[in-house]
C-alpha positions in Angstrom: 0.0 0.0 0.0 0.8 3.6 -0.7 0.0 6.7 -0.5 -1.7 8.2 -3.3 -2.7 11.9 -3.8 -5.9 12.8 -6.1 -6.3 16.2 -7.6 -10.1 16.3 -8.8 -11.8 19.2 -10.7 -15.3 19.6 -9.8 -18.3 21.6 -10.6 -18.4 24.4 -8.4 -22.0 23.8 -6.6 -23.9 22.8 -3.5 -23.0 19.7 -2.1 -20.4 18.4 -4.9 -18.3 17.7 -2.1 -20.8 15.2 -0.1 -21.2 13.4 -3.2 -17.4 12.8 -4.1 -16.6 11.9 -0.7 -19.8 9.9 -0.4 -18.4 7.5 -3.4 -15.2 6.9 -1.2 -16.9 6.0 1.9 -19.5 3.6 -0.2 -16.4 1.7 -2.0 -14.7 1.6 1.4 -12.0 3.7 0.8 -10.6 5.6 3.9 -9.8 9.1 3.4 -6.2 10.2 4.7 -6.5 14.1 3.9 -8.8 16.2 2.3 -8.6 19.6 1.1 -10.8 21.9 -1.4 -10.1 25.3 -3.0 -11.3 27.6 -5.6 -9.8 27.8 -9.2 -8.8 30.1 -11.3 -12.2 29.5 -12.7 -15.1 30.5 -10.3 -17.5 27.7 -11.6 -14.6 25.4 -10.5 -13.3 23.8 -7.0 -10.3 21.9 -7.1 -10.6 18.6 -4.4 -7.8 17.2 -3.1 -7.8 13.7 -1.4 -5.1 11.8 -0.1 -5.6 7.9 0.4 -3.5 4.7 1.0 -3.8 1.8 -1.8 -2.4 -0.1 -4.5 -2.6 0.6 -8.4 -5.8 -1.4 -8.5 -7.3 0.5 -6.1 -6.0 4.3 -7.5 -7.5 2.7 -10.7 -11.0 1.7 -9.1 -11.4 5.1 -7.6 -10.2 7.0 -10.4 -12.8 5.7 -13.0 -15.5 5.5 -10.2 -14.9 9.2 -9.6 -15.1 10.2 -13.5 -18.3 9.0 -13.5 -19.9 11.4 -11.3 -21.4 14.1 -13.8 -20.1 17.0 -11.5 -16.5 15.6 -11.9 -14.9 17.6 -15.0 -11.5 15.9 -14.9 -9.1 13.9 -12.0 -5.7 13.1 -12.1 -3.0 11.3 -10.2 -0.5 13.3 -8.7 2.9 11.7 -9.2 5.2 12.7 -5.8 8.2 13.1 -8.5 6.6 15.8 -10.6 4.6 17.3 -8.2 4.7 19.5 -5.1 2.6 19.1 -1.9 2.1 21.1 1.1 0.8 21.5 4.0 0.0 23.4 7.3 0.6 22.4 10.5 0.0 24.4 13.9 0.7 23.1 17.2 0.3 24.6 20.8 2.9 23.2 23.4 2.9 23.9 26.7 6.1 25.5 27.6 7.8 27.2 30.4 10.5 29.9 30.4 13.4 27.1 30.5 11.4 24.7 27.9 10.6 27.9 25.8 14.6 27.7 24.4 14.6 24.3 23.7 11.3 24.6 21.7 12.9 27.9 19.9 15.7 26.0 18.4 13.8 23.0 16.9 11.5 26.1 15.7 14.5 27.5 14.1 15.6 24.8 12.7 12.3 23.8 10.5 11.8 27.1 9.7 8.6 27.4 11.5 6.9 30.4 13.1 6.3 31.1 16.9 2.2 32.6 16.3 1.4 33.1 19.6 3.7 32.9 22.6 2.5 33.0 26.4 4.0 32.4 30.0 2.6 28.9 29.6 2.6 28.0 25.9 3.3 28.7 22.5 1.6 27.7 19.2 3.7 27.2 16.4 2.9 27.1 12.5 4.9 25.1 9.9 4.2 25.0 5.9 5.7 22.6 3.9 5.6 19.0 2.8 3.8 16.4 4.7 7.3 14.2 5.5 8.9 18.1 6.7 5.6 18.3 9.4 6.1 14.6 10.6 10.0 15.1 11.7 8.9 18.4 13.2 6.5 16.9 15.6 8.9 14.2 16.3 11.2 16.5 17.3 8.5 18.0 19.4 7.1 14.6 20.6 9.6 15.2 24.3 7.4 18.0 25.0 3.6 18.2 26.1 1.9 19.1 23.3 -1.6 20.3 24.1 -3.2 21.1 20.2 -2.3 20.0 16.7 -4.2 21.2 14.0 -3.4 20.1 10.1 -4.6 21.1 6.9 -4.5 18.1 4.6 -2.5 17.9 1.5 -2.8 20.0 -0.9 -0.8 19.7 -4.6 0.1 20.8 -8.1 2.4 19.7 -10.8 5.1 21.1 -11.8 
């Protein structure tokens, strides 16, 4: 099994997204992340959706999801020719002395101290989905009180 990332152009209407995500859940497919956004185009969303399987099963969902009339194209997105992102915040509870340990890792990944109190800090990352795992590894010695992420979102190159 891997992890496959879906980029699927949609009809920009009322409850387009229950009826995409409804397919998944009937075919017993679990979804991992999902994210929607406007286009270019305002009659166009743009779903991403991000879900472990083999080629079989990319295939299955792929020509399952075509067939939904509000579905104006899908396509695979290939991790080699393709960026993905994502947002991650996450509130820690930190004193004054964990405050500089938390500070370098923050350094470090390039992330961003959002709010910062005697008792905790929240932290923001952007990047790929492998970048925010290691970050909260590195933050895993710590109490971490909130994580919040986006989903994946992607687009070829």
């Amino acid at each position: 099994m891997k992890k496959e990332v879906v980029s699927i152009y949609v009809d920009n209407k009322a409850n387009v997204l229950t009826r995409v995500v409804s397919l998944y859940g009937r075919r017993g497919f679990n979804i991992d992340s999902l994210t929607v956004s406007a286009t270019n185009d305002p009659d166009i969303s743009r779903i991403t959706i991000t879900f472990e399987g083999d080629n079989l099963t990319l295939h299955q969902i792929v020509s399952q999801t075509e067939k939904l009339e509000v579905v104006r194209s899908i396509k695979t997105l290939d991790g080699k020719k393709s960026f993905f992102r994502e947002l991650l915040m996450v509130k820690v509870a930190a004193d004054k002395e964990k405050r500089r340990e938390v500070k370098e890792i923050v350094d470090i990944y390039r992330a961003k101290i959002i709010s910062l109190t005697k008792d905790e800090m929240v932290l923001e990352l952007t990047g790929a989905p492998e970048k925010l795992d290691a970050f909260l590894d590195m933050l895993t010695d710590y109490d971490i009180t909130d994580i919040c992420r986006t989903g994946v979102t992607g687009i070829e190159k």
